[in-house]
C-alpha positions in Angstrom: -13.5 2.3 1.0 -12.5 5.8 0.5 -10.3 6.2 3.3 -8.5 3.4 1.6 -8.7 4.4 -1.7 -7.6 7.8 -0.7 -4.0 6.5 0.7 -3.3 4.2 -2.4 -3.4 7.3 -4.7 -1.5 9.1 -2.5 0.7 6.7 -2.8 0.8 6.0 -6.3 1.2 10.1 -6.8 4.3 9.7 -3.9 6.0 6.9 -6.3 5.7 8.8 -9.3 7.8 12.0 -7.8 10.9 12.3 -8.5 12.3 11.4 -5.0 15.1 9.5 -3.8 13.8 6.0 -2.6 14.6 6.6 1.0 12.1 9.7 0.6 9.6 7.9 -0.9 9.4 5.1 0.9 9.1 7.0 4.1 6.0 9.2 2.3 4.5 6.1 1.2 4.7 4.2 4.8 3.2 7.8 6.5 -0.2 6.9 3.9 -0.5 3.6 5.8 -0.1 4.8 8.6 -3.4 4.9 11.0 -5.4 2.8 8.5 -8.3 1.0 10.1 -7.1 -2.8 9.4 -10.6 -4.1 10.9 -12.1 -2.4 8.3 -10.4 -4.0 5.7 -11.9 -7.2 4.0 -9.7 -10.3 4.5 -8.4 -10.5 1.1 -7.1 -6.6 1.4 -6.2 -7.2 4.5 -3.9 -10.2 3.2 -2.7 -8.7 0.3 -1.6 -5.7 3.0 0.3 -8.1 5.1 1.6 -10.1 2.2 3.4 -6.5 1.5 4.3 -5.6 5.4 5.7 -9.4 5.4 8.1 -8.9 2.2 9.1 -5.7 3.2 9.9 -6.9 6.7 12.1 -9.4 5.0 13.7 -7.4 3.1 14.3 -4.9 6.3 15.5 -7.8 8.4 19.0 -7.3 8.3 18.8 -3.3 9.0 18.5 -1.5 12.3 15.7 0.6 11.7 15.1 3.0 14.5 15.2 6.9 13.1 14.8 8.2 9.1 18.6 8.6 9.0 18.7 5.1 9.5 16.8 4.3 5.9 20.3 5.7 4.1 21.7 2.4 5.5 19.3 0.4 2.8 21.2 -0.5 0.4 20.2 0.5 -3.4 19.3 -2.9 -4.3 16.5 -3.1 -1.4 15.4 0.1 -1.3 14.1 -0.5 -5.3 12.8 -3.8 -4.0 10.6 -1.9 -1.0 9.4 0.6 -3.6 8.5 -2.0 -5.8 6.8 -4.2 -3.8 5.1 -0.7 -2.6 3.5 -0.1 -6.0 2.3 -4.0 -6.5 0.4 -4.0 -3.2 -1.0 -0.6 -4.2 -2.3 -2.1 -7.6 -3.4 -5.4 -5.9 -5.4 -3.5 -3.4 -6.5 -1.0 -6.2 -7.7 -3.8 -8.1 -9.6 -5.1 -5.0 -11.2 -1.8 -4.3 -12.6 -1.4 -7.9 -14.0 -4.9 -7.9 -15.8 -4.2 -5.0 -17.0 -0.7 -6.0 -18.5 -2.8 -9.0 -19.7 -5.4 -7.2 -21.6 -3.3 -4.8 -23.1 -1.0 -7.2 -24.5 -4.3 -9.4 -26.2 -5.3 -6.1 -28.0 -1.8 -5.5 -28.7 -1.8 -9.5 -30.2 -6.0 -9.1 -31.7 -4.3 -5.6 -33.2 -1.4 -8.0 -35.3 -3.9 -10.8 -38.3 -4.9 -10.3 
């Protein structure tokens, strides 16, 4: 989990800049990218493509090919990209720190006699 948990606070420190959205979107995609998607568990792993597939949408009716071509976004998307960045980060934040708990009840349940 900390490989994970380690890219959503970079990306929740890469929303809070004060960046224009092309900039942050950009940082925020480069914190994704390389993640292990096998290691994921299938409801992070849904809530990750639930994301990729409304940002995809969104992205649809752009030719995205270099960074220049994110100034073609219009302001309207680009807020809804960031936004939808920052609810999949809390989603999957929220599904990390269940699991953190839930894992350390079992070792405590594990630890009583």
């Amino acid at each position: 989990m900390n490989d994970l948990e380690d890219r959503l606070n970079k990306i929740d420190k890469t929303l809070a800049l004060p960046l224009m959205g092309k900039e942050k979107l950009i940082r925020c995609g480069q914190c994704l990218s390389g993640l292990n998607l096998t290691a994921l568990s299938s409801k992070m792993r849904q809530a990750l493509e639930s994301h990729m597939s409304k940002s995809n949408y969104i992205l649809q009716d752009y030719e995205i090919e270099t960074w220049d071509d994110y100034d073609k976004i219009s302001d309207a998307d680009m807020a809804k990209l960031i936004n939808h960045m920052a609810m999949m980060s809390a989603k999957l934040q929220a599904l990390v720190a269940k699991k953190i708990n839930s894992c350390k009840l079992l070792h405590h349940d594990a630890k009583m006699p």
